[in-house]
C-alpha positions in Angstrom: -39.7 9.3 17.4 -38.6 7.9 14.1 -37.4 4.5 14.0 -36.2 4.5 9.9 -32.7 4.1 9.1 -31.3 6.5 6.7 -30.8 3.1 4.3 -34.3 2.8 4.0 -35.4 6.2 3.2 -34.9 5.5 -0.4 -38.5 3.7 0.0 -40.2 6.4 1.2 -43.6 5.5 2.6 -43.7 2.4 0.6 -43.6 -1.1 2.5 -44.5 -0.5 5.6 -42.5 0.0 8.7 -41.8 -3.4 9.7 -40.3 -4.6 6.6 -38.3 -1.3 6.1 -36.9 -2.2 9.7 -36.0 -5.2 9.4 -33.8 -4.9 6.1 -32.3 -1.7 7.9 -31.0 -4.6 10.6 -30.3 -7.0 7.7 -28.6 -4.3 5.5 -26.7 -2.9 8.9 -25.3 -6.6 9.2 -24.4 -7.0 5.4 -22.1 -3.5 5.0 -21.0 -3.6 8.7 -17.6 -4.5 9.8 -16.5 -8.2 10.2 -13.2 -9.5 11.3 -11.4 -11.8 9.9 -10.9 -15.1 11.6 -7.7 -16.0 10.9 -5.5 -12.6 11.0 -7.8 -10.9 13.9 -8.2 -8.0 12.0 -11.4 -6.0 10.6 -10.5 -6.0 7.0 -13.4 -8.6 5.5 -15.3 -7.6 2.5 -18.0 -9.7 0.9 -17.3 -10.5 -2.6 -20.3 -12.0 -3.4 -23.8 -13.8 -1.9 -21.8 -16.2 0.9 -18.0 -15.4 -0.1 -16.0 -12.9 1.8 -12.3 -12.4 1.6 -10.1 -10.5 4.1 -7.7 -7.4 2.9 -4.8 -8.5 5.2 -4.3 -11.8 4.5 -6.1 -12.4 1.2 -8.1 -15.4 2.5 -11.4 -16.5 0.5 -13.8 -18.4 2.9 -17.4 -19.2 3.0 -19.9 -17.7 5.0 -24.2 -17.0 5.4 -25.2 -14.7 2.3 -25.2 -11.7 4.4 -23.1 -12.6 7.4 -20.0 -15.2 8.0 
């Protein structure tokens, strides 16, 4: 059974399995789906490292560098 994500098979056997799963999680996290917490609605994108703004309502707020 193969635990790598299809993220981290751009590495190839380099790294090690641990590290390659845990930046799977960590990468997972970063492009997953967040919702926004004042309109409700799953439309936040990260602009950068710790700012995300929501596609409904246009709101900029601060968050962790890969999750708000």
């Amino acid at each position: 059974m193969s635990t790598t994500n299809p993220s981290t098979k751009r590495f190839g056997a380099r790294y090690g399995r641990k590290p390659r799963a845990k930046f799977a999680l960590i990468e997972a996290l970063h492009r997953g789906r967040h919702k926004c917490p004042y309109c409700n609605r799953e439309a936040v994108s990260r602009l950068a490292a710790g700012i995300y703004q929501c596609r409904k309502c246009s709101t900029k707020f601060a968050g962790k560098a890969y999750t708000f």
